[in-house]
N, C-alpha and C positions, 0 to 999 in steps of 0.2 A: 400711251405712257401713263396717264393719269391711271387707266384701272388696273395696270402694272403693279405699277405703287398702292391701289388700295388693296390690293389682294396682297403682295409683299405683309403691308403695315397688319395686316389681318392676323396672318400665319405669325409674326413678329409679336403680335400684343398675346396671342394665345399662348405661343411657349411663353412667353414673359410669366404670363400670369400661369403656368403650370410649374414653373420655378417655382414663385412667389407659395402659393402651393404646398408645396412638396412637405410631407412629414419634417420634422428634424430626422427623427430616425433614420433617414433615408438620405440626408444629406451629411449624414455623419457618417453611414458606411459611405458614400463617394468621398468623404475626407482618408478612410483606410483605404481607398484603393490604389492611390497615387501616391509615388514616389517618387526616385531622381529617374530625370530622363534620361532611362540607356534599356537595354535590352533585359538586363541583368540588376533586378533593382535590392540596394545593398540594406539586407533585413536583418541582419546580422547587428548585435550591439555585444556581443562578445566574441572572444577567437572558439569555435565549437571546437577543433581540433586540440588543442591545447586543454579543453573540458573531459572529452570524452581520451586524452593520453592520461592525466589524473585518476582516473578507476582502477587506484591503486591504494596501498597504505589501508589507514585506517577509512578512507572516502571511500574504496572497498568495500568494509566488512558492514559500513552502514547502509552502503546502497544496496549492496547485495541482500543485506537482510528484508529490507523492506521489501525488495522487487519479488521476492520469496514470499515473505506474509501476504501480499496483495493475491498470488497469483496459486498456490496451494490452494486458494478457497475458490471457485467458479464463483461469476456474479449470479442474480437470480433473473430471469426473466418473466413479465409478471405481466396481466393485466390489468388495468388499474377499472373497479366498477365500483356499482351503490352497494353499500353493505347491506341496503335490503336485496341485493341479486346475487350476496356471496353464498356457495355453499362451502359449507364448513367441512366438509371433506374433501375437498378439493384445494384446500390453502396448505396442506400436509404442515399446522400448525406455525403457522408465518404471523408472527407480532408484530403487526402495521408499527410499533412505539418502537421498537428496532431496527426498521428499513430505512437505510441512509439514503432515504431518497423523497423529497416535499410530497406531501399528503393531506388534502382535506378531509377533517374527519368523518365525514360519509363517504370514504374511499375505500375501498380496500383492493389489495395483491391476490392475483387467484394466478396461480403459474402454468404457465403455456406447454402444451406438450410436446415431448422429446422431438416429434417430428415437422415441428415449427422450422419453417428456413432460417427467421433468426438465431433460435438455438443451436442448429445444428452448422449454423456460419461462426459463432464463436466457442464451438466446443473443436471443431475443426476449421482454423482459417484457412489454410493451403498444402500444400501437398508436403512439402517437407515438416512446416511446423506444425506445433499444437495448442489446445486453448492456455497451459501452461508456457509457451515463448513466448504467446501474445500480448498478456499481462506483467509479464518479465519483463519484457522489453520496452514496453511502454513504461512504466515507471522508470524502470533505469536511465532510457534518456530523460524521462523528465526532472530527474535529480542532477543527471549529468550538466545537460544545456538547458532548463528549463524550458522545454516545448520539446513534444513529442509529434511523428506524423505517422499518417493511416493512408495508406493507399488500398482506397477498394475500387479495380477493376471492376466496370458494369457489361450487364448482357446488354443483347440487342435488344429487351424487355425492359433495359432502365433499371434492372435490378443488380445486387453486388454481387458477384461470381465467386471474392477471393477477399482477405483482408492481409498486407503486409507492410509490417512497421518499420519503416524508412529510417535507415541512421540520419542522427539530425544533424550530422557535420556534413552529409553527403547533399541536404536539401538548398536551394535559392531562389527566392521567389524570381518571377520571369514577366515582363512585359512589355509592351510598347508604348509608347510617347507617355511613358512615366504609370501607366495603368497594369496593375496586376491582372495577368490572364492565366496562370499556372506559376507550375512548379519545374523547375530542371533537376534534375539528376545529375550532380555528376561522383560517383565511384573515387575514392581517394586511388585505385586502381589508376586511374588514368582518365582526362577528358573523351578518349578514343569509345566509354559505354556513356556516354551525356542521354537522356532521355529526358522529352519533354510528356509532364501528364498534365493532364488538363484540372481546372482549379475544383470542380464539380465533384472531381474522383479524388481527392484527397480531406481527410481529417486534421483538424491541429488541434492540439492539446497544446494550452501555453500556462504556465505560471507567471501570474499578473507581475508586471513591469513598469514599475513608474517613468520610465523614460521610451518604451516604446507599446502601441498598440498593437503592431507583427509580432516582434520578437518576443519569446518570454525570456523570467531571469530564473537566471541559473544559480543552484546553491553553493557550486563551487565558485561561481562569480564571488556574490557575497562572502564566501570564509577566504579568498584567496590568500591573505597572508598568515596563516595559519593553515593552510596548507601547506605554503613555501615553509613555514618554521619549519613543521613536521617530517617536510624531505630533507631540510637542511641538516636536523639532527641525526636522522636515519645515515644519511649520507659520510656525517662525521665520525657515525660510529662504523661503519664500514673500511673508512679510512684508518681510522685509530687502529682496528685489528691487521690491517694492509701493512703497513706501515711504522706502528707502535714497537715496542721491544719491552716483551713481559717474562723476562727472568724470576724463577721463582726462586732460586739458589745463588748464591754468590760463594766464590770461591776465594779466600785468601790465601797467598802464600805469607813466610816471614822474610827479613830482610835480605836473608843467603840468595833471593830468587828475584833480585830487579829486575831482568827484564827477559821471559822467558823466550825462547824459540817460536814461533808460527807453529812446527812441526812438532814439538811439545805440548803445546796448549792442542793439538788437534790428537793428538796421543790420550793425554787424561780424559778430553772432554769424551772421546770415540769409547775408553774403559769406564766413564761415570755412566754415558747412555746405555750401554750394553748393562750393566750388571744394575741399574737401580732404574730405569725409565719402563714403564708398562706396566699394564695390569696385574702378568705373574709376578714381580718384583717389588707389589706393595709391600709395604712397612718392614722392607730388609734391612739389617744395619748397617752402618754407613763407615766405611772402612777408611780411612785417610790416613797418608804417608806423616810423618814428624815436620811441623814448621808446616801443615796447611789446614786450612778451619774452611770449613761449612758456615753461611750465615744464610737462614733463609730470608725471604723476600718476600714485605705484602704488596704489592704494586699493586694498583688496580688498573684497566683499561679507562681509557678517557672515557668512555661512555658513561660511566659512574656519573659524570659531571653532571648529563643533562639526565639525569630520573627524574625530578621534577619536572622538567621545563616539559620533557615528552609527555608524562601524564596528565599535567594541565591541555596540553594540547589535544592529546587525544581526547581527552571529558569535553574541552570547546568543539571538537569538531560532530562526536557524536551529538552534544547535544545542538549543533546545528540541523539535525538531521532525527532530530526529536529519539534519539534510540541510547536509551539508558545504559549504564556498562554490562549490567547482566545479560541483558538482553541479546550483546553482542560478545556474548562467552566470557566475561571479566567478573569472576566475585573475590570482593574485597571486605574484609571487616567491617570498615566504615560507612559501606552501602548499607539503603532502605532494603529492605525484604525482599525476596525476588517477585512477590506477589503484586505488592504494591509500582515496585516497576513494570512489570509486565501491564498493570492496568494504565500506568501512565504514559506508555510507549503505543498502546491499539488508542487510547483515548486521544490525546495529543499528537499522534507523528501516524497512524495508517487511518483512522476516520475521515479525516480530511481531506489527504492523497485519494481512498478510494471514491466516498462523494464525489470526488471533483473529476475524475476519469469516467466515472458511470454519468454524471449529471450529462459530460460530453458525448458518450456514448448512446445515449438517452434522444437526445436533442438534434445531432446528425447524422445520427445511424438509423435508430429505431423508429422514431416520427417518420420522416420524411419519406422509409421506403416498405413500412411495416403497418403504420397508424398511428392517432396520434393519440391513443391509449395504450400504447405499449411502453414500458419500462424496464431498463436496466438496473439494476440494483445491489449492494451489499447489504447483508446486515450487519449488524453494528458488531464490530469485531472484541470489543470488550468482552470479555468470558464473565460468564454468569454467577452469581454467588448463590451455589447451591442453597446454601443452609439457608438462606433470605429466601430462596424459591418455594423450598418448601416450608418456610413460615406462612409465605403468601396461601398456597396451596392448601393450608391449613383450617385458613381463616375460611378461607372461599368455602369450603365444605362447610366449614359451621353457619352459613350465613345462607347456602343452597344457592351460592353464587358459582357454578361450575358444574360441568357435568361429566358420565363416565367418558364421554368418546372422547371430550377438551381434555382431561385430564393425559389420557390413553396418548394422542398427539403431538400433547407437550412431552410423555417420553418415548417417541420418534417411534410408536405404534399403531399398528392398522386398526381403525375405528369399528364399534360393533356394526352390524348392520341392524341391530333390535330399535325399536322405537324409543326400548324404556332407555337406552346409552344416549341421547340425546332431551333428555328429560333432567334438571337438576339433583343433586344429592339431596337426599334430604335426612341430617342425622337421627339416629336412632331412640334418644331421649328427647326428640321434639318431634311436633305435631298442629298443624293448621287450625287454627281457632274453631275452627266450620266441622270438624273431626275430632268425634270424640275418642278418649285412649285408648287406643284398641276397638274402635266400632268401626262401620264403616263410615261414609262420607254424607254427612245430613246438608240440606236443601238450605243454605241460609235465611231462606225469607218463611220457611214451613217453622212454627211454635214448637218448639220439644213437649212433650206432654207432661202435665205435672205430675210432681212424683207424692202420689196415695198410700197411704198408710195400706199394710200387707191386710188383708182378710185372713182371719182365722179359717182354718179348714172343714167341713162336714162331713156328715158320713153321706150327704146328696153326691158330693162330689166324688167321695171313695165310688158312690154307686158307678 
């Protein structure tokens, strides 16, 4: 019994002290991976149904817009090397200071070719979609419910077959005795398509959550009463026209006519629609019997009431969603330029969204099944100020800071293949110390010869 116990006490002190041990980091994801104890552990910190029935009104026209700018642009895929290993024709002109994605500056992006498996896995995810749904749809849930997911099916090689982005109302994390082991499926269709995948094969994309590490938050969470304004007011003007009674005419009789017939009043009113209502009938004059007036009528519909209240709502809700009015098809007098929105709408509301998609794309996608010098990337969606470009552009020349083939690249052309296109500009009214104007090129360290007064000429010499 005794050596029972010391072999027990043995195995007992070792785990102790491999606890003891343990990274924090690694005892902090064991804090994310437990939940309540039940099969089905509740990840959820808002209603996602309730989120993703909202992708309406104006939460619409800003989701929609973003998930559109994200996904018209392909990301880039890139290797990340020493800039002493870059060739320069092979970056088809890529500005390290424009990739939305961390870079040490002896980095540089050199792009992977078309027939790389990761490329051709996100230019094609699956059979039905394409690299344009993929991106679509990820941003969309992640504005919707904040957190988006990725199911990539693996081969029997541990590689990803297929990429498809899970509705986030449809997803619940899954495990037992309180520990996350996957994800369930189940289809608002019905529990009857539940599918379990395994946590390995799945992606999450979340928007940070100060009340949970699973869940993210949602933007519709955040503005939710003002969303509620927005339908409430939508809603009232719907009714108002339902409902309302907008006479544009009124009809008086005089005194001889207190209280006319049903069968009367449907007589006049049956001869006033026939002869003056419609488009042939504009601006006809207006015939009436002795002892009855015409008064017209400015009524307005109730919805007059809320033009404020709806416009402030709509500007709070777009600029929840960082997407300025022009942006989302509204010019108005009192708006900035559309110039300068357009720069504050990629600067502030899609930099940051795409960053944060590719930083994730990057990190569980690319690493782990590709290298861990591979990168996904935007570049910086901010559009260029030309005329600043080519002031820059300008300089560079006068200074034999650039050269033909950099020049040629930056405008989206095929580089010379001559030595001299990869050789600095060098302007026309200057010249290298070492070079005299117009001679050729003298030996720095070799004495120029001093300059001797000319010799009269002879007639030895004539000989």
């Amino acid at each position: 019994m005794g050596l029972i116990s010391a072999i027990s006490n043995f195995f007992s002190k070792g785990k102790k002290e491999e606890e003891k041990k343990k990274p924090a980091s690694r005892e902090f994801e064991s804090i994310l991976e437990w939940g309540y104890p039940f099969p089905t552990i509740s990840s959820w910190t808002g209603s996602r149904y309730e989120q993703v029935r909202a992708f309406k009104r104006w939460n619409y026209i800003a989701i929609d817009t973003r998930a559109s700018t994200i996904a018209r642009r392909a990301p880039n895929i890139s290797l990340v090397k020493h800039t002493s290993k870059v060739d320069l024709k092979k970056t088809r002109g890529f500005d390290k200071r424009k990739a939305l994605t961390p870079l040490m500056t002896h980095e540089a992006l050199e792009p992977l070719p078309e027939n790389h498996p990761l490329v051709r896995l996100l230019k094609d995810p699956n059979e039905p979609d394409t690299g344009f749904s993929l991106w679509y749809e990820t941003s969309m849930f992640l504005d919707l419910c904040g957190i988006a997911y990725w199911w990539i099916p693996l081969s029997k090689i541990g590689k990803p077959e297929a990429i498809w982005v899970l509705p986030s109302h449809w997803v619940h994390a899954y495990g037992t005795h309180g520990k996350i082991e996957g994800w369930e499926l189940r289809p608002t269709e019905g529990n009857y398509l539940k599918k379990f995948i395994p946590l390995e094969e799945v992606i999450v994309f979340r928007s940070k959550n100060p009340i949970s590490k699973i869940d993210g938050k949602s933007k519709l969470e955040a503005i939710d009463n003002w969303s509620d304004v927005q339908t409430s007011i939508d809603e009232s003007r719907v009714q108002a026209f339902r409902n309302g009674l907008f006479p544009t005419v009124a009809i008086q009789f005089d005194g001889s006519l207190n209280d006319p017939t049903d069968e009367m009043l449907r007589r006049i009113e049956a001869k006033l629609i026939s002869r003056y209502v419609g488009t042939t009938n504009s601006n006809k004059p207006l015939w009436l019997p002795p002892g009855v007036k015409a008064i017209p009528l400015s009524i307005m519909p109730n919805q007059m009431v809320w033009g404020e209240n709806a416009k402030e709502t709509r500007n709070n809700i777009l600029a929840a969603f960082k997407t300025p009015p022009a942006v989302a098809g509204i010019f108005e007098s009192d708006q900035l330029d559309y110039k300068s929105q357009n720069q504050a709408y990629y600067e502030h509301g899609i930099n940051p969204h795409a960053s944060m998609i590719s930083q994730v794309v990057t990190e569980c996608l690319a690493i782990p099944f590709y290298g861990k010098d591979i990168r996904v990337w935007w570049e910086d969606f901010v559009p260029d100020d030309r005329e600043q470009r080519e002031r820059e552009i300008k300089t560079d020349m006068m200074i034999s800071g650039i050269t033909t083939n950099e020049l040629r690249i930056m405008r989206g052309r095929e580089p010379y293949p001559w030595s001299w296109a990869d050789e600095p500009f060098k302007p026309v009214n200057m010249e290298p110390l070492t070079t005299p104007a117009g001679g050729e090129h003298q030996d720095p360290d070799v004495k120029p010869k001093p300059n001797l007064p000319e010799q009269p000429r002879t007639n030895e010499d004539d000989r």
